[in-house]
Residue frames as a rotation matrix with the C-alpha (Angstrom) as fourth column:
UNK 1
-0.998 0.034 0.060 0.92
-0.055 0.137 -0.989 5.61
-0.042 -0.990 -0.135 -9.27
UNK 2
-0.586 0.792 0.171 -2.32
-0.157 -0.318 0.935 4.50
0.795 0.521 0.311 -8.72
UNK 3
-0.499 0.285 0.818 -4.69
-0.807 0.191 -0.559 4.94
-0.316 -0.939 0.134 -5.15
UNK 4
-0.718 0.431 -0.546 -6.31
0.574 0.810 -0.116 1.10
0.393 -0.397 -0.830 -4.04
UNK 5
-0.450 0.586 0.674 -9.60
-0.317 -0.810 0.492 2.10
0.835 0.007 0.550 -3.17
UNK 6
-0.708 0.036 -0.705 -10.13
0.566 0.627 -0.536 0.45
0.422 -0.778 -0.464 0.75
UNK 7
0.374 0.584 0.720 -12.82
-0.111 -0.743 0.660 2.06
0.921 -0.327 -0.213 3.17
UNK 8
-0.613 -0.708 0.350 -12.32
-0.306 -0.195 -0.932 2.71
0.728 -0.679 -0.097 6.65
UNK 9
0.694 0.668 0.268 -12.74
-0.642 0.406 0.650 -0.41
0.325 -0.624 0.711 8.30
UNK 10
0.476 -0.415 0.776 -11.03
-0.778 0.213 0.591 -3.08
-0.410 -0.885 -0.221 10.46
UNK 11
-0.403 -0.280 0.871 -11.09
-0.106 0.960 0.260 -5.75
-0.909 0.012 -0.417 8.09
UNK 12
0.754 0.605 -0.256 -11.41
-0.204 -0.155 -0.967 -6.13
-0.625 0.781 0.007 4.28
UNK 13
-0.223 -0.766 0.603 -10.48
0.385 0.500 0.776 -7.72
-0.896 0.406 0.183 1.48
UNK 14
0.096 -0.168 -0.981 -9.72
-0.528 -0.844 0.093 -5.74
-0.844 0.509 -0.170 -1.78
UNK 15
0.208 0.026 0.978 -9.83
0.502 0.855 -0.129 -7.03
-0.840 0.518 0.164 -5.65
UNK 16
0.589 -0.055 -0.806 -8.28
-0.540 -0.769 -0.343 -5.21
-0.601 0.637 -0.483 -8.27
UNK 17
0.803 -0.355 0.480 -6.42
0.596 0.442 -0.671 -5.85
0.026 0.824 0.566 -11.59
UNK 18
0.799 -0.536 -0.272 -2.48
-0.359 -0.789 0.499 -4.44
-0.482 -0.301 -0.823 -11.46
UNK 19
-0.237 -0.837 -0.494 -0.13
-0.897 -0.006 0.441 -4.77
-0.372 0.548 -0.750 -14.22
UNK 20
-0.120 -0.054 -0.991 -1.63
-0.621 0.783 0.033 -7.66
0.774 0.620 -0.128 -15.83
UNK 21
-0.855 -0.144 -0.498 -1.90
0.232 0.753 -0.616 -9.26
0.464 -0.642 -0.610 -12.37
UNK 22
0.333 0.925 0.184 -5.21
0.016 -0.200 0.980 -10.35
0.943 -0.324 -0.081 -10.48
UNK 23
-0.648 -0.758 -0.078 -4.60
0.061 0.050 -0.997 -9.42
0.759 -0.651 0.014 -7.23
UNK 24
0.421 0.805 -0.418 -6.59
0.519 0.164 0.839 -9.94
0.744 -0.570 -0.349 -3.76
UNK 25
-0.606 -0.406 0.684 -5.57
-0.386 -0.602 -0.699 -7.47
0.696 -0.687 0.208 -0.98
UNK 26
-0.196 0.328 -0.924 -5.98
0.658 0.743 0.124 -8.12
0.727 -0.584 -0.361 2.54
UNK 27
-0.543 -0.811 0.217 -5.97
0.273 -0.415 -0.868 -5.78
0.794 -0.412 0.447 4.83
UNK 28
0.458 0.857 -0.236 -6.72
0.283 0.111 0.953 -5.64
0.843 -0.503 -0.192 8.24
UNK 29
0.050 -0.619 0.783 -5.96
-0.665 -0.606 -0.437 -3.82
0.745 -0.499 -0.442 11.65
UNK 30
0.381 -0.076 -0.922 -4.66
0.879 0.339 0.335 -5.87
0.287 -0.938 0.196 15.14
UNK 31
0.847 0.421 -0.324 -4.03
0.530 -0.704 0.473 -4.13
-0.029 -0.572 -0.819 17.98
UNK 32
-0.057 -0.995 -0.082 0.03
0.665 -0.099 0.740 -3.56
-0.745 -0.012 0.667 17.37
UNK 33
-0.660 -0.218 -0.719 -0.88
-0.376 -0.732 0.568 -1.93
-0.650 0.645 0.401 13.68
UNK 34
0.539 0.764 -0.354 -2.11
-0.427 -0.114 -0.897 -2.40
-0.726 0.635 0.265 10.54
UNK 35
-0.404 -0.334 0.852 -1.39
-0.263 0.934 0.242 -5.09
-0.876 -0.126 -0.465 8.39
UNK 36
0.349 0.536 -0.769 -1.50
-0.848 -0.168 -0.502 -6.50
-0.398 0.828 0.396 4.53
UNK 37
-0.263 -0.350 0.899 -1.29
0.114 0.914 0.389 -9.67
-0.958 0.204 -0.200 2.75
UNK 38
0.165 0.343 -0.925 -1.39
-0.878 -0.376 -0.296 -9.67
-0.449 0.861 0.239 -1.19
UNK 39
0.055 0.184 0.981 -2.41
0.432 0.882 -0.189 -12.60
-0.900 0.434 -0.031 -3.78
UNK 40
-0.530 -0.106 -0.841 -1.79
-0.848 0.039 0.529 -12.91
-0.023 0.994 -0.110 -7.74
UNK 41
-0.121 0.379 -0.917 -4.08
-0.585 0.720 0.375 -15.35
0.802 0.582 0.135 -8.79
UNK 42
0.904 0.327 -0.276 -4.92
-0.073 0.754 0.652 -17.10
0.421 -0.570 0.706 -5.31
UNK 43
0.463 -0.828 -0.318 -1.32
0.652 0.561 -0.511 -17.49
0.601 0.030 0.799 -4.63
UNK 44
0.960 0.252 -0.123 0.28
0.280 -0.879 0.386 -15.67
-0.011 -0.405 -0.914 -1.87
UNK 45
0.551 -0.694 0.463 2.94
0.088 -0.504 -0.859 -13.40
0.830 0.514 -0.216 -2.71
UNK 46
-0.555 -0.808 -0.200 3.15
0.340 0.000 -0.940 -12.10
0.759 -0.590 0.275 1.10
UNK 47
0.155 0.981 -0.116 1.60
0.435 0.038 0.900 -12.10
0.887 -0.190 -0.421 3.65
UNK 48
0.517 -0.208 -0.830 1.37
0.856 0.146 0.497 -10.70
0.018 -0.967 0.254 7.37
UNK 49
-0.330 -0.706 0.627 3.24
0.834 -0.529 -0.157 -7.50
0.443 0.471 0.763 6.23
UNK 50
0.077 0.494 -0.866 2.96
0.809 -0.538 -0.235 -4.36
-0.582 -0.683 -0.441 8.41
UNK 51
0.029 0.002 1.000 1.91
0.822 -0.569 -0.023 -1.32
0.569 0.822 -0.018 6.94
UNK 52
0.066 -0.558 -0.827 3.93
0.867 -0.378 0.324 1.95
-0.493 -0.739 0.459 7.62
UNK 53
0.727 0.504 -0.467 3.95
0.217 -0.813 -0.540 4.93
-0.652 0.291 -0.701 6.56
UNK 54
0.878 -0.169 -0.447 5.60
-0.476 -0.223 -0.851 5.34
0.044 0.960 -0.276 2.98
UNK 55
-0.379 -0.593 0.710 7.23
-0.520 0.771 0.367 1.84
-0.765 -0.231 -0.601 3.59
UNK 56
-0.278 0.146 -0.950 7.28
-0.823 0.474 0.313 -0.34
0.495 0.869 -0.012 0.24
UNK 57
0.369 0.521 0.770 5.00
-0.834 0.552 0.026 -3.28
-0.411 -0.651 0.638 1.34
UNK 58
0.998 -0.057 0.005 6.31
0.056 0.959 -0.277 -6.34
0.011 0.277 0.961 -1.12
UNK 59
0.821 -0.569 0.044 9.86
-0.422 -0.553 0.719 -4.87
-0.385 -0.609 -0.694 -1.40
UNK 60
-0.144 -0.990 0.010 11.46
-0.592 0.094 0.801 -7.68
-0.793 0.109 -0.599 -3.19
UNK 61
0.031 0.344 -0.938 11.31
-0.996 0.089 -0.001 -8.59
0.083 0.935 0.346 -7.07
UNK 62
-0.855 -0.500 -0.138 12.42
-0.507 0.862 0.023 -11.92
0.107 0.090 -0.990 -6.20
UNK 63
-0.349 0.908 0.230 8.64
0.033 0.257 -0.966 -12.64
-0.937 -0.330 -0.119 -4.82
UNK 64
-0.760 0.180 0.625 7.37
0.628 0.450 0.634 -12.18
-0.167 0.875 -0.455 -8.44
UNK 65
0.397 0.908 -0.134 4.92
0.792 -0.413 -0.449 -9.73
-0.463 0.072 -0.883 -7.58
UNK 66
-0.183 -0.486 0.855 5.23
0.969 -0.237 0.073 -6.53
0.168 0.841 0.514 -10.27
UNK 67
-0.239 -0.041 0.970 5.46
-0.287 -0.951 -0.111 -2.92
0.928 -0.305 0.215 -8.62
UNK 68
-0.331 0.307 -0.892 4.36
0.731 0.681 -0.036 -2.75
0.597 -0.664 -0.450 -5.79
UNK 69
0.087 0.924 0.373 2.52
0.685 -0.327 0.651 -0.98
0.724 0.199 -0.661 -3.04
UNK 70
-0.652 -0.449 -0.612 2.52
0.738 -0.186 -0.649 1.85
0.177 -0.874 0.452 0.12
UNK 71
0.422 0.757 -0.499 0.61
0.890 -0.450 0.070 3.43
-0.172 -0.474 -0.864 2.48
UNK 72
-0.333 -0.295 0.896 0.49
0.519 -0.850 -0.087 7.59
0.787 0.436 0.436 2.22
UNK 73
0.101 0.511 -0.854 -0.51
0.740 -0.612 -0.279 9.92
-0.665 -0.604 -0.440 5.59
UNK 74
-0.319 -0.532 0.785 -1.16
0.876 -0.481 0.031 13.26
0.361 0.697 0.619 4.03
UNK 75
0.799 0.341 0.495 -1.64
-0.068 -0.767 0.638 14.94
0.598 -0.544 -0.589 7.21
UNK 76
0.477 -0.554 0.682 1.54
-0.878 -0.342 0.336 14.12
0.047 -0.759 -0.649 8.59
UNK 77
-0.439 -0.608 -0.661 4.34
-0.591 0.750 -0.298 10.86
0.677 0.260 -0.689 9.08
UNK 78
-0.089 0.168 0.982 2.16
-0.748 0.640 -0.177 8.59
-0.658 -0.750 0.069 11.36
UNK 79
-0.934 -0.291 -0.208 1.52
-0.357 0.790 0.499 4.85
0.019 0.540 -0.841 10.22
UNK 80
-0.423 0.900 0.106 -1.68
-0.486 -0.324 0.811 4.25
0.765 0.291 0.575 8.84
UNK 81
-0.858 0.402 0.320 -4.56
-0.015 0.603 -0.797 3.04
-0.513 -0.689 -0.512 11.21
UNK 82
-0.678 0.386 0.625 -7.88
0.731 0.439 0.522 1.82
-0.073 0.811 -0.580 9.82
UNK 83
0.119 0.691 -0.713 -10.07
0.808 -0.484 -0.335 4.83
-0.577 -0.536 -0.617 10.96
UNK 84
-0.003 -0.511 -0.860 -8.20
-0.364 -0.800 0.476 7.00
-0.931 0.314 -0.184 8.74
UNK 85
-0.843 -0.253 0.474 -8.26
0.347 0.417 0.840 5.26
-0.410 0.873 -0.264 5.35
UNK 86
-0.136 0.568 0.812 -9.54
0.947 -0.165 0.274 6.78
0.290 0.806 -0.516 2.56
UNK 87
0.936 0.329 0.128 -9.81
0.311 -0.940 0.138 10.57
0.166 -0.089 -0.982 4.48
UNK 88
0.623 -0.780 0.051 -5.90
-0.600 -0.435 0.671 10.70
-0.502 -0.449 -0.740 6.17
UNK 89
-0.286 -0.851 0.441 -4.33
-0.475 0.525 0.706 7.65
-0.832 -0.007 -0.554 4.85
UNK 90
0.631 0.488 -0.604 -4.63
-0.754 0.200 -0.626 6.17
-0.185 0.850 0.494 1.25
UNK 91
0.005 -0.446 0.895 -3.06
0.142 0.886 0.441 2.92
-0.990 0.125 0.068 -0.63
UNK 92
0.564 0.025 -0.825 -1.07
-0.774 -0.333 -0.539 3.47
-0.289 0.943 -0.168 -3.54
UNK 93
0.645 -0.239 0.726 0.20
0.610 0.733 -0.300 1.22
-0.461 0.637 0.618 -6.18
UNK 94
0.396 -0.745 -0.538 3.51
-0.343 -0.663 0.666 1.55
-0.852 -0.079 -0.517 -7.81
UNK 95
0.986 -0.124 -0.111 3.87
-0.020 0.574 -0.819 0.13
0.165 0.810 0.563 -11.51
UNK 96
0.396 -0.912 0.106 7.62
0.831 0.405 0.381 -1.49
-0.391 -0.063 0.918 -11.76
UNK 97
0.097 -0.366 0.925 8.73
0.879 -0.404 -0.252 1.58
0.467 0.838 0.283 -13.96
UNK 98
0.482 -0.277 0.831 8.17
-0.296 -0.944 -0.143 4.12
0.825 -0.177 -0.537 -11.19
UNK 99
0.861 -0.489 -0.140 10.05
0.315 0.296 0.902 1.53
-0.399 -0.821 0.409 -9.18
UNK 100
0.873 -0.473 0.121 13.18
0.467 0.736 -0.490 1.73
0.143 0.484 0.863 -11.30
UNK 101
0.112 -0.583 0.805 14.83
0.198 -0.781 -0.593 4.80
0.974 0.225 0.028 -10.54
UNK 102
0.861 0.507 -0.036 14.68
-0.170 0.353 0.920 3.85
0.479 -0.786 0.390 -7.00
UNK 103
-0.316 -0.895 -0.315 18.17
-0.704 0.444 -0.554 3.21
0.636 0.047 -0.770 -5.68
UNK 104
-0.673 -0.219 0.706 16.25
-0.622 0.685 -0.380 0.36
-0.400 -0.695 -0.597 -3.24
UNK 105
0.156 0.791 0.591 14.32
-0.884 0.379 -0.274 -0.79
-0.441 -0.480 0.758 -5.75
UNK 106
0.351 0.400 -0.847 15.69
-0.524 0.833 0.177 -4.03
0.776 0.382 0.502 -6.00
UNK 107
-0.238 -0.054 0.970 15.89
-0.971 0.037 -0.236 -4.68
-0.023 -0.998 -0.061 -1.85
């Protein structure tokens, strides 16, 4: 498991290397929630994806994208808002291997 390092703002895009993949996070709040699109190489994987509390954002291998990713509260089960990121709410990364033992993770 590894935390995505994001700050706590409205709008921001994220660059990081994961499993061998270059990946471009989106993420950004509207007024309904909070919200994530994710790229490999330019190429979107998925996009438009709300982000819930310890809800698997990509969710299905079939998309190609390897592990994958979910918001944490660790003050409690709310869904993340941007004000909170990085002090209440964090982005972690899930390598395929601590997907496997999953019984949903191939949803």
């Amino acid at each position: 498991m590894q935390l995505i390092p994001l700050q706590a703002t409205p709008n921001q895009t994220v660059a990081v290397q994961l499993s061998g993949q270059s990946c471009t996070l989106n993420v950004y709040q509207k007024s309904t929630a909070l919200y994530m699109d994710v790229f490999v190489n330019d190429v979107l994987i998925i996009g438009g994806v709300i982000c819930q509390n310890i809800n698997r954002i990509v969710r299905s291998t079939y998309l190609g994208f390897i592990g994958d990713f979910a918001f944490v509260d660790t003050q409690g089960d709310l869904d993340p808002y941007y004000a909170g990121i990085g002090s209440r709410y964090y982005l972690m990364y899930f390598t395929a291997a601590e997907l496997a033992p999953l019984p949903y993770a191939d949803a």
